[in-house]
DOFI-457401 format. One line per field, with one value per residue (C-alpha): x negated, y negated, z; residue in one letter. Coordinates in Angstrom, 1 decimal, m for minus. Each point is the difference from the previous one (the first is absolute). Layout:
residues N
px <- c(X ...)
py <- c(Y ...)
pz <- c(Z ...)
r <- c(a ...)
This chain:
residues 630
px <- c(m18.2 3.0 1.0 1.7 2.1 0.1 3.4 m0.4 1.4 m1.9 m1.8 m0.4 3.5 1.3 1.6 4.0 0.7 1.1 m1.3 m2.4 0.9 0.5 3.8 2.0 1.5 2.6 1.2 m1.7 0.7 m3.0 m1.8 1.5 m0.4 m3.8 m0.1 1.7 m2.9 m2.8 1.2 0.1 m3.7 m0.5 m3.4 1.5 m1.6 m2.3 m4.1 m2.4 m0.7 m3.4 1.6 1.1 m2.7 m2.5 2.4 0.0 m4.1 m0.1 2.7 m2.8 m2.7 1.5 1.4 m3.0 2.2 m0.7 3.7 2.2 3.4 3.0 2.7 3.9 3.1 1.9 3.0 m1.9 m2.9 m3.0 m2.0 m3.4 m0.7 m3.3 m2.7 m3.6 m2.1 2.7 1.6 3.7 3.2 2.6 1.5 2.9 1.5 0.9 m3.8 m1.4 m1.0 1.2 3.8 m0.2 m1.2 3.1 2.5 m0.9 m1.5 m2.5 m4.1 m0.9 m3.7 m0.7 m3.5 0.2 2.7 m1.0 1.1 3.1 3.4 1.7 m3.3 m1.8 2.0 m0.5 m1.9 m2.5 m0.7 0.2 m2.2 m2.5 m0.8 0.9 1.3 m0.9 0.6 2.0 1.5 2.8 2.3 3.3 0.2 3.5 1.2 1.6 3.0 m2.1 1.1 m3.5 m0.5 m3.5 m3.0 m3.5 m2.2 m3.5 m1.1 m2.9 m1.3 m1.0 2.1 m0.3 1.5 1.0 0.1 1.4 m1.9 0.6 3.6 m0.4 m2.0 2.4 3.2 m2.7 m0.3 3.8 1.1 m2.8 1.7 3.7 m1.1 m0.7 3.2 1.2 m1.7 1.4 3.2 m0.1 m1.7 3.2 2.1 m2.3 0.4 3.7 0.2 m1.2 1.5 3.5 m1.1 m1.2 3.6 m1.9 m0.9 m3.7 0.5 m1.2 m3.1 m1.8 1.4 1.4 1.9 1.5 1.8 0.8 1.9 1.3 1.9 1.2 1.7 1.5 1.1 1.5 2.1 1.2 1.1 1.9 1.9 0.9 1.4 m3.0 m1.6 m3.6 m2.7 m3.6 m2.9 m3.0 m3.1 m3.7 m2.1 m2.2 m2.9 m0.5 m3.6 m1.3 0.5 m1.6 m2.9 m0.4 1.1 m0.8 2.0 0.9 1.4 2.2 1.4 0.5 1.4 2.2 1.8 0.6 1.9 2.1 1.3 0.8 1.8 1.5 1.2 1.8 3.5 0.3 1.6 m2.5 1.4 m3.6 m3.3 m3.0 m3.6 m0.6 m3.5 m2.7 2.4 3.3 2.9 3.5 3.2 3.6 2.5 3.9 1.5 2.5 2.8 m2.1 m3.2 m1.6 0.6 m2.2 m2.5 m0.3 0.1 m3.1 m2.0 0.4 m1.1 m3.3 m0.4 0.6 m2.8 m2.3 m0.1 m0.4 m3.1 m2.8 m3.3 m1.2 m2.3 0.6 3.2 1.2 2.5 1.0 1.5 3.1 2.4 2.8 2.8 3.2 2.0 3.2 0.8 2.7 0.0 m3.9 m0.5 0.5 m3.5 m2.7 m2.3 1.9 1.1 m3.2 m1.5 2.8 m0.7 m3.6 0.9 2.0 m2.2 m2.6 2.3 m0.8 m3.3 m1.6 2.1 1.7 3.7 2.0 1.2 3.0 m0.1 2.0 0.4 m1.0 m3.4 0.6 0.1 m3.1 m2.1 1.2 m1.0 m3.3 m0.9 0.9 m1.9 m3.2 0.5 m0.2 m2.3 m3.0 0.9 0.3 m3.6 m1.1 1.5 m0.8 3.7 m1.2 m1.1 m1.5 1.0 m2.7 0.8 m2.0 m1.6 m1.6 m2.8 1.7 m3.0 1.5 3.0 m2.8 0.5 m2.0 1.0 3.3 1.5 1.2 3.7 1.3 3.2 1.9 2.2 1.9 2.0 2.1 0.5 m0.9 m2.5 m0.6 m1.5 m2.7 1.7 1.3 m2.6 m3.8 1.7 0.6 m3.4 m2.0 1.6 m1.7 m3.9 m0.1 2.3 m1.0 m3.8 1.3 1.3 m2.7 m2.2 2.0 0.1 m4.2 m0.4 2.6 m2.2 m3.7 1.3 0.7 m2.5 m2.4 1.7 m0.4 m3.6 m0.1 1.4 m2.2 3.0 m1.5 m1.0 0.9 3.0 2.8 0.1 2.9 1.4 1.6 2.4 m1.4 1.4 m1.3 m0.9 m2.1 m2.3 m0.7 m0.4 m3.0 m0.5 1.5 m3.3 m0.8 3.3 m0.9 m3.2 0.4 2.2 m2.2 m2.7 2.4 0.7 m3.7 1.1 m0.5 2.7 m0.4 3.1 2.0 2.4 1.2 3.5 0.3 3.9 0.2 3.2 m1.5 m1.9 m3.4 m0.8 m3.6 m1.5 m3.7 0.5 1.6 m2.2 m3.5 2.1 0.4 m3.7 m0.6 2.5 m1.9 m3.3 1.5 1.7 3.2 1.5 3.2 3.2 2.2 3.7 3.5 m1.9 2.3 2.9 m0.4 m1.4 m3.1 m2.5 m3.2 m1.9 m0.2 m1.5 m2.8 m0.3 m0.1 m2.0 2.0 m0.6 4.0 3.1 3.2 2.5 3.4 2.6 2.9 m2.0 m1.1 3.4 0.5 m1.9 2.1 2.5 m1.5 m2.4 m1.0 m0.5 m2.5 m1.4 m1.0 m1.5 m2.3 m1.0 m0.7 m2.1 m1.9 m0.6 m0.6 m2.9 m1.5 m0.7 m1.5 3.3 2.1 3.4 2.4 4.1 1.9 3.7 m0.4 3.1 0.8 m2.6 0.5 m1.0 m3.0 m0.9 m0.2 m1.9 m2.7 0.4 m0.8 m3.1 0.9 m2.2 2.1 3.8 1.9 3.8 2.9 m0.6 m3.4 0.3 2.3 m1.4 m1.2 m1.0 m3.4 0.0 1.4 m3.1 m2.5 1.0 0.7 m4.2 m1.1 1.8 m2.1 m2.4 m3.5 0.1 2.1 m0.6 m0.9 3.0 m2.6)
py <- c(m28.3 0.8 3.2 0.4 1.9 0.1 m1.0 m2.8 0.0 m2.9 m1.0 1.8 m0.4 1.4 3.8 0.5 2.6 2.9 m1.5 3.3 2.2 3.4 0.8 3.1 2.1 0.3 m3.6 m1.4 1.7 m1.4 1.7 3.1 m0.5 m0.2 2.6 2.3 m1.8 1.4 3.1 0.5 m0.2 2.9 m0.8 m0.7 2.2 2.0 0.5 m2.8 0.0 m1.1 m1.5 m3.1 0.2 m0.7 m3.3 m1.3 0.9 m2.5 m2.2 m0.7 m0.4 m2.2 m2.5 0.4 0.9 3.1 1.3 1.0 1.8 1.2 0.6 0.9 m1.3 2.6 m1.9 m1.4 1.8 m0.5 3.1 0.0 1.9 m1.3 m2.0 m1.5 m1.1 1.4 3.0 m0.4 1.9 m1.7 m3.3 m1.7 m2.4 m3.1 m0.3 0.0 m2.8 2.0 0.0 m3.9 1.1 2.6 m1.8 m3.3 2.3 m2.6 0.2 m1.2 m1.7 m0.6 m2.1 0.7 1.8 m1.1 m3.3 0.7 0.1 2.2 3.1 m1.3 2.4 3.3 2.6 0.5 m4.1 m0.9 3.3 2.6 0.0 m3.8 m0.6 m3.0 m0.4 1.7 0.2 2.4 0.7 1.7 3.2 0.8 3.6 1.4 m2.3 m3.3 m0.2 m0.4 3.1 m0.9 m2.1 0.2 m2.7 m0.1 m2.0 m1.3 m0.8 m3.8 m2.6 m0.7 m1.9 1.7 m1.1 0.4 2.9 2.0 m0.7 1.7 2.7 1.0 m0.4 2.6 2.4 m0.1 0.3 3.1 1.4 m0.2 1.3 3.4 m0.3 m0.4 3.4 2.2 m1.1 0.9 3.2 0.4 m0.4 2.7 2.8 m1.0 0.7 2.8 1.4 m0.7 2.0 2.6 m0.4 0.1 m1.8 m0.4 m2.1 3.1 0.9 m3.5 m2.5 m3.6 m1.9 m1.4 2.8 0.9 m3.2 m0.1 3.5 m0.4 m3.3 2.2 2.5 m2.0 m2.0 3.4 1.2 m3.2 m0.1 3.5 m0.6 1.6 m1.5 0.3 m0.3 m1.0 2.1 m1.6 2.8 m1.1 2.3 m2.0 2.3 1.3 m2.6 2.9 3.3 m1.8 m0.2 3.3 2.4 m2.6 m1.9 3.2 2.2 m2.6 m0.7 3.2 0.0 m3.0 1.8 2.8 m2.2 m1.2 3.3 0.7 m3.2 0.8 3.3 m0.7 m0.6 m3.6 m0.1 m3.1 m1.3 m1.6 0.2 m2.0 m1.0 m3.7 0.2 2.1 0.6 m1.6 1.9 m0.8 2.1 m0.4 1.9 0.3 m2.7 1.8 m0.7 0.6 m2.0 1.4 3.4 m0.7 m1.8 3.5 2.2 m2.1 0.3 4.1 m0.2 m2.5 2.4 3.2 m1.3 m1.3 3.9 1.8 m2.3 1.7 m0.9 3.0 1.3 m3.3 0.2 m3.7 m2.0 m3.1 m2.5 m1.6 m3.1 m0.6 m2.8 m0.3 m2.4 0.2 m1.7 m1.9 m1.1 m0.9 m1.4 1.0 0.3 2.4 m2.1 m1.9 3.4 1.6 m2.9 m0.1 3.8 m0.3 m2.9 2.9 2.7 m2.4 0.4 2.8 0.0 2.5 2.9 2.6 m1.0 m1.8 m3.8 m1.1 m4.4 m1.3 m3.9 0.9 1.1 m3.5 m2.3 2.0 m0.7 m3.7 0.5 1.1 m2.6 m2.6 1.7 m0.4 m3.4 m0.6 2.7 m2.2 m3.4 1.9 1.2 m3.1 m1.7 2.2 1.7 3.6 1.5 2.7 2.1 2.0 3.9 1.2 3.4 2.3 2.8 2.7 0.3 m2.0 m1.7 m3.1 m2.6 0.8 m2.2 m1.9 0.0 m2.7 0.1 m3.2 m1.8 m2.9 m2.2 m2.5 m2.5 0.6 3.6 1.1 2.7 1.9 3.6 1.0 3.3 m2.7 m2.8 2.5 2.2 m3.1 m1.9 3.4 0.0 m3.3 0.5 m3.9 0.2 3.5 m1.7 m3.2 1.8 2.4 m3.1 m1.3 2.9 0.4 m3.9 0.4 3.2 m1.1 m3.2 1.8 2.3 m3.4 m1.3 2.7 0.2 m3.7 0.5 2.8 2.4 3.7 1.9 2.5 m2.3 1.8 0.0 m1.6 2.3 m1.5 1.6 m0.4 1.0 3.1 m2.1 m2.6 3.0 0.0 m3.6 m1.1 m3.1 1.4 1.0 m3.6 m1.3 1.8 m0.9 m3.2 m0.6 1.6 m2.2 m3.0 1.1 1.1 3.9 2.9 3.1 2.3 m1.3 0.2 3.3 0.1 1.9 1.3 0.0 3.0 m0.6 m2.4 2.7 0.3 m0.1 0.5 2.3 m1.0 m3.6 0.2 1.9 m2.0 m3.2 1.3 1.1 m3.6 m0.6 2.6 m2.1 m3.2 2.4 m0.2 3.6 1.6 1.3 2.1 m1.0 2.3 3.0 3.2 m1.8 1.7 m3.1 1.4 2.3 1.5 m1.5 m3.4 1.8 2.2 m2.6 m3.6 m1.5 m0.1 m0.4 1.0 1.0 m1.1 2.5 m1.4 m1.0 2.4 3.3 m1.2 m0.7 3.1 2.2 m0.1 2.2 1.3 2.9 m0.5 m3.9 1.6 2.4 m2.1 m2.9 2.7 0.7 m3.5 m0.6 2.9 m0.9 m3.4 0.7 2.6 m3.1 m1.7 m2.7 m1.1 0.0 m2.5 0.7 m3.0 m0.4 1.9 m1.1 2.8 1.8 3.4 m1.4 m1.1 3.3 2.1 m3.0 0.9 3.2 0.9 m2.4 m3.1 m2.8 m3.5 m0.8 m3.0 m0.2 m2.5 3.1 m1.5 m3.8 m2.1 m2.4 m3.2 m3.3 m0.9 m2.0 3.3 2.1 m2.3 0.3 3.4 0.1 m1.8 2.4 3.1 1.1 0.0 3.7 0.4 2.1 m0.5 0.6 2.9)
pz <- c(m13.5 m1.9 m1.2 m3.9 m2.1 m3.8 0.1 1.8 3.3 1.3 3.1 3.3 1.7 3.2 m0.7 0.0 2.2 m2.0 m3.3 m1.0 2.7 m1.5 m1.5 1.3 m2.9 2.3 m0.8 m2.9 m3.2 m2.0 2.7 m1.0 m3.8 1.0 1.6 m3.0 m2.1 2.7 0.5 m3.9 m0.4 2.2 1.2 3.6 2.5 m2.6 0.3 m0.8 m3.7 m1.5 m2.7 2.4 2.4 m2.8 m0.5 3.7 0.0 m3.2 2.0 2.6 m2.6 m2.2 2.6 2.6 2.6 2.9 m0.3 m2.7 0.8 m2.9 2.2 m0.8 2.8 1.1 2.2 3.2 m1.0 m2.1 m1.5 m1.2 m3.3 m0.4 2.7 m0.1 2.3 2.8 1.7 0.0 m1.1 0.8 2.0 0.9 m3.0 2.9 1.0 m3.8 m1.9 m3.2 1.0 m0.7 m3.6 m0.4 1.6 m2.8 m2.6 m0.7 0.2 3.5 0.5 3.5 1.0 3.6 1.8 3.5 m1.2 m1.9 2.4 m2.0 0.9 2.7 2.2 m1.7 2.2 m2.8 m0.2 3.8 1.2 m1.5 m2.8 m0.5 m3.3 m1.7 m3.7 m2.1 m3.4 m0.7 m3.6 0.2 m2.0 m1.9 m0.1 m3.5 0.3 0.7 3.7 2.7 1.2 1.8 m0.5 m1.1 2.4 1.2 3.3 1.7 3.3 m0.6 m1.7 m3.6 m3.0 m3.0 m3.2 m3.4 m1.1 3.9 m1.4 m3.4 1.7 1.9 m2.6 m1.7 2.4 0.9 m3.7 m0.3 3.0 m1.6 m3.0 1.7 1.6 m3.5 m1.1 2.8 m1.1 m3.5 1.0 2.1 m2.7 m2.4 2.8 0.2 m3.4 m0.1 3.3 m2.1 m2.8 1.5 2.8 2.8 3.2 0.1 3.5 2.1 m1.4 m0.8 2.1 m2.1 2.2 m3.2 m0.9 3.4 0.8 m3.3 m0.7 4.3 m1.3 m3.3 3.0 2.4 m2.9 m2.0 3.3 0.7 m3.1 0.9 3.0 2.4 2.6 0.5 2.7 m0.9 2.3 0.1 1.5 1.1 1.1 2.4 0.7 m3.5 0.1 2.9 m1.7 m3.2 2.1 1.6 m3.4 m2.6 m2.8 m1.9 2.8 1.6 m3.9 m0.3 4.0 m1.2 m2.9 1.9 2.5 m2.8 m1.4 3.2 0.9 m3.5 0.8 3.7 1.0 m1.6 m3.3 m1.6 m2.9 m0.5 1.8 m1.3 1.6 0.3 1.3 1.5 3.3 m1.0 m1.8 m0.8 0.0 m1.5 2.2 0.1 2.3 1.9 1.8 3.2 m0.4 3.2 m1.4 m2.9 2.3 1.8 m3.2 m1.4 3.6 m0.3 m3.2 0.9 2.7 m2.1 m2.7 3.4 1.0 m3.2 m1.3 m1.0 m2.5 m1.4 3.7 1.6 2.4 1.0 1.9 m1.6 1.8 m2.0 1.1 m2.1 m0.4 m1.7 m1.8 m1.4 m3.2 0.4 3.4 0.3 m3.8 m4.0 m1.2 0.8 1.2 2.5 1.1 0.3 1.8 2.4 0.6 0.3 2.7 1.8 0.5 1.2 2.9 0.3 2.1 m2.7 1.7 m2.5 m0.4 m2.7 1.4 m1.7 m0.3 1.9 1.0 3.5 m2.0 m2.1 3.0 1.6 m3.5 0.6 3.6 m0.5 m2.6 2.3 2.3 m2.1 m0.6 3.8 0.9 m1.8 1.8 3.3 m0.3 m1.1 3.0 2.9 0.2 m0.1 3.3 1.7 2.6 2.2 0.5 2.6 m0.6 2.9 0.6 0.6 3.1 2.9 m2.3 m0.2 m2.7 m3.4 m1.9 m2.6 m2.7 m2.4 m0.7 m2.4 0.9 m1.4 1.3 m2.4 0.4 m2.7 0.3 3.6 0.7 m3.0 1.0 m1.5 m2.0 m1.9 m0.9 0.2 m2.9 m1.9 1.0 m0.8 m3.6 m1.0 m0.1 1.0 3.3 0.9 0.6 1.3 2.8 0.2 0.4 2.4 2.3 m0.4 1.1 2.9 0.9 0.0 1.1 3.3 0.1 m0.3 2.8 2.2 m0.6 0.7 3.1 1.3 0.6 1.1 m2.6 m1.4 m1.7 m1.1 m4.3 m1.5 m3.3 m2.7 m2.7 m3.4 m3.0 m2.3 m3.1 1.6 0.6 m3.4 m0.5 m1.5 2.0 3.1 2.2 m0.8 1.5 3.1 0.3 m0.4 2.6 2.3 m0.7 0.3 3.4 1.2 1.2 m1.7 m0.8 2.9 1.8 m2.8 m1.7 m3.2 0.1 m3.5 m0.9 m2.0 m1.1 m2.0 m1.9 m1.1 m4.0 m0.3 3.0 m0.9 m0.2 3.0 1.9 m1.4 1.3 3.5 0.4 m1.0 2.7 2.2 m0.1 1.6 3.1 m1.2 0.5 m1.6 1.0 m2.2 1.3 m0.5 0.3 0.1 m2.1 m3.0 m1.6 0.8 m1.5 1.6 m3.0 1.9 2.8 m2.0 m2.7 2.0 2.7 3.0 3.4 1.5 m0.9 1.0 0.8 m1.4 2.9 m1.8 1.0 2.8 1.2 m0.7 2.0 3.2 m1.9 m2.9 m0.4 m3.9 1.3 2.9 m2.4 m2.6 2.6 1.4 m3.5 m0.8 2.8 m0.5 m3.8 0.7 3.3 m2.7 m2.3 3.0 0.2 2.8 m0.1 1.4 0.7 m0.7 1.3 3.5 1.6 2.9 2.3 m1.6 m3.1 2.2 1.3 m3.2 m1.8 3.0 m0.2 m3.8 0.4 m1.0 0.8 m0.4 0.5 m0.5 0.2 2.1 3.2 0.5 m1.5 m2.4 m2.5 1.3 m0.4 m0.4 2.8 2.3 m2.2 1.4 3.5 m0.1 m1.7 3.1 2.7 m1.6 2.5 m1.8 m0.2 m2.7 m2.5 m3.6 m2.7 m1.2)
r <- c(x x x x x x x x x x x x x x x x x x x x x x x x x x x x x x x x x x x x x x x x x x x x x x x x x x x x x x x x x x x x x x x x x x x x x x x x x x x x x x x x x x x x x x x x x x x x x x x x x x x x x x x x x x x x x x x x x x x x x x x x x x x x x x x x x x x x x x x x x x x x x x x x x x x x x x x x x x x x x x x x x x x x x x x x x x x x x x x x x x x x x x x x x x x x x x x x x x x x x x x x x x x x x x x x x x x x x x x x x x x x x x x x x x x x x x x x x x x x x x x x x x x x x x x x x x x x x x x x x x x x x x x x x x x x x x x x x x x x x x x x x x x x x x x x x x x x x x x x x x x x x x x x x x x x x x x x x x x x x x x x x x x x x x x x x x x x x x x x x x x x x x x x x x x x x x x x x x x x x x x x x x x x x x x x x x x x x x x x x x x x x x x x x x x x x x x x x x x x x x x x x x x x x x x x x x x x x x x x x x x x x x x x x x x x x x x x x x x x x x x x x x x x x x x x x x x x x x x x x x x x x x x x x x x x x x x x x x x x x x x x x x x x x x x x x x x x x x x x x x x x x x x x x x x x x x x x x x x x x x x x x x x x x x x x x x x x x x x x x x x x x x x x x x x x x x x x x x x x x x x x x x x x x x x x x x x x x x x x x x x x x x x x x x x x x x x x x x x x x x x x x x x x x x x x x x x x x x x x x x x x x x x x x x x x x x)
């Protein structure tokens, strides 16, 4: 098999390490130039238009292929403005086939990428769903740099010929042509923004002018002498209140927010919307940069508290970053990127994070990270340790929970606060690892059965992130292992990490009934956090909740912590759900967990995580009396 370019590049050789790995815009300033060409289109992070879905529905007609994807490269990551044929938003640029595309800004025509050194790696060739062939054609932003690709792939290997070729030059130029009329609509509303001297980037959101008049900003302020800092906004749960009030109210919600952010203590020498949740800001760089950090976070906070949609009240969430121009780049867009790379720091708490290169070396950090995180699942190097959990009747084991850990030779133990928030954010290594903690389950729980241990066994839970709930093909991920393994769900809890959120209640919840039907039961974790809201217990199928190890910690000293445990429990047994308290480290603890109710503990007083091997032993010492989990 050999795998071509139109330019050229030859037979199937061994791959130069580092020869299309994904280019920092830290380091590389084409990077950076492509990123100002990107960013310029302004269709980064905006709603699916039918306009290129119709084009990726012809993409997979024309060239008989299952998939068709128009994505756009956004530093390490790619971003999906259009799919067919399959469910995904985003992905990680150093497992995609279409970074090879960008990096030589040539059409790339793959027969088979199990066969082809420079793929057969990737995730989404080596595993589920097994890409085979693929054909992929850079797309150019406004300035003729490759800002993302248009490609379609298959699950079988195929040739393609001349006219696959001209198909797809077809579709691409199709696609640039639209990217061609935004930017001359651009330029009209500019035009007539400066006539009519005004800045139209708050009501209707162009990126284009955005980026453009922040770039005017920050170099009149320069010439003058004035230093200024560059405030980059998202508010991350705008998608929720969207769906609870409706497009309308949380537009209106939104500009309410803005005349309020507009009207607080910060003196903005510009504020303009990038997307649906992103805004930027132009404030006075003073002498003290930390004051200004602090000045913008009232303000955030000021605008957080006053919002209001006509009869809806809300509570956005906002996390903010700031650059400085001069000291963390000259151009807008290297500035807002680098300030969007800060907050993301941030853990979507409120505050303003200021970039630092502390925050630089953990972005570096974190993408090497990635990088190994993939091999290590692939080659056994993430583990599992066994955290026992007891009836609270007779302190008798009922059962474990998963927790990952990673060991690297490289790097040493890397917790997991630092590598599941980073596995989670990549659909394909967020289910690689969910996978891997189902197998390592049922595996055991076959075993056990094997081996005639007395029943009842004790269920094993497993932490799975919010969005799989919502994945299509998820139920049949499940069940399939299950199969594979010859037990059925009863043994098994699905802990539901909340902080992950939930975007679509009703998906969600028909997914876990599907989930219901196998045995599997669910658990919602971090309960009493704040995180959480009693819509996941009135709304969603659950079986338990998990009451979160900070108030539980709590209690020994606390009233509010004891007050609001007792009303937990009582809300929880009046939805017919157990209730679990996780981190019980000291016997007091112990005794008002009891006493409110409470039917499961786990925590290091009663048992530390273990190895499997130690589970399995400590399984076999159970008397055969043990009680059920529920």
């Amino acid at each position: 098999m050999t795998s071509e370019t139109t330019g050229g590049d030859g037979p199937l050789q061994q791959p130069v390490a580092g020869r299309y790995s994904s280019v920092s815009v830290d380091t590389d300033r084409r990077e950076c130039d492509r990123l100002s060409d990107l960013l310029e289109l302004g269709l980064l992070n905006t709603r699916p238009e039918e306009r290129f879905d119709r084009i990726t529905r012809l993409a997979t007609e024309l060239l008989d292929m299952p998939i068709a994807l128009m994505s756009l490269m956004e530093g390490d990551r790619q971003w999906f403005k259009s799919t067919c044929g399959i469910e995904i938003k985003e992905s990680s640029r150093s497992i995609s086939v279409c970074d090879y595309t960008i990096v030589h800004d040539k059409p790339l025509f793959v027969e088979d990428a199990s066969r082809d050194l420079r793929f057969a790696h990737l995730p989404y060739v080596a595993r589920a769903p097994h890409i085979r062939g693929y054909a992929g054609m850079p797309l150019h932003g406004p300035k003729g740099r490759p800002i993302g690709t248009i490609c379609v792939a298959g699950f079988k290997s195929r040739t393609f010929d001349k006219r696959d070729h001209a198909l797809l030059k077809e579709i691409a130029d199709w696609i640039e042509h639209e990217f061609d009329l935004d930017r001359r609509i651009a330029a009209h509303d500019r035009h007539v923004a400066r006539l009519m001297d005004r800045d139209p980037s708050l009501p209707v959101a162009t990126r284009t002018i955005a980026l453009e008049r922040l770039d005017d900003v920050l170099m009149s302020r320069a010439r003058s002498g004035q230093g200024t800092a560059v405030l980059h906004l998202d508010i991350v749960n705008l998608a929720h209140y969207e769906q609870t009030y409706g497009e309308q109210v949380a537009r209106n919600t939104v500009a309410n927010w803005l005349a309020a952010l507009q009207a607080g203590a910060a003196d903005f020498c510009y504020l303009a919307r990038l997307s649906d949740t992103e805004f930027v800001g132009a404030v006075p760089d003073r002498e003290d940069i930390e004051a200004v950090r602090a000045d913008c976070e009232r303000q955030v906070e000021h605008a957080n508290r006053a919002v209001s949609g006509g009869a809806a009240q809300v509570a956005f969430r906002v996390v903010g970053g700031l650059t400085v121009h001069g000291d963390h780049g000259r151009h807008a867009a290297e500035l807002v990127s680098r300030a969007r790379q800060a907050h993301r720091r941030a853990d979507i708490g409120r505050g303003v994070v200021l970039f630092s290169e502390t925050i630089n070396r953990q972005l570096l950090r974190d993408r090497h990270i990635r990088r190994l995180f993939e091999t290590a699942l692939q080659e056994g190097g993430i583990d599992f340790h066994w955290q026992p959990l007891f009836s609270n009747r007779g302190d008798t084991l009922a059962g474990f929970e998963l927790l990952a850990r990673w060991h690297d030779a490289e790097l040493g133990d890397i917790y997991p606060d630092e590598f599941i928030p980073l596995a989670e954010a990549e659909h394909n290594l967020s289910r690689a690892l969910v996978e891997h903690a189902l197998g390592t389950a049922a595996a055991q729980i076959a075993q056990w059965q094997a081996q005639q241990v007395p029943s009842p066994l004790p269920y094993i839970a497993i932490n799975i992130p919010g969005r799989e709930f919502y994945e299509s093909d998820f139920y049949d991920c499940v069940a399939g292992i299950l199969a594979r393994h010859g037990i059925d769900g009863r043994r098994m809890v699905f802990e539901l990490t909340e902080r992950s959120l939930i975007a679509d209640f009703d998906v969600a919840a028909r997914t876990m009934a599907r989930l219901n039907t196998l045995g599997i039961r669910i658990a919602m974790d971090d309960f009493g956090t704040g995180y959480s809201s009693i819509a996941y217990l009135t709304r969603l199928p659950l079986a338990l909740v998990k009451l979160d190890k900070s108030v539980v910690q709590r209690l020994e000293h606390d009233a509010v912590a004891r007050e609001l445990v007792r009303s937990i429990v009582d809300l929880a047994h009046g939805q017919d759900l157990g209730v679990v308290a996780e981190g019980v480290e000291t016997r007091a603890q112990h005794e008002w967990i009891r006493s409110f109710g409470c039917e499961y503990s786990q925590g290091f007083l009663l048992a530390r995580p273990e190895s499997r091997d130690d589970s399995c032993k400590r399984v076999a010492a159970q008397p055969p009396e043990n009680p059920a989990p529920m």
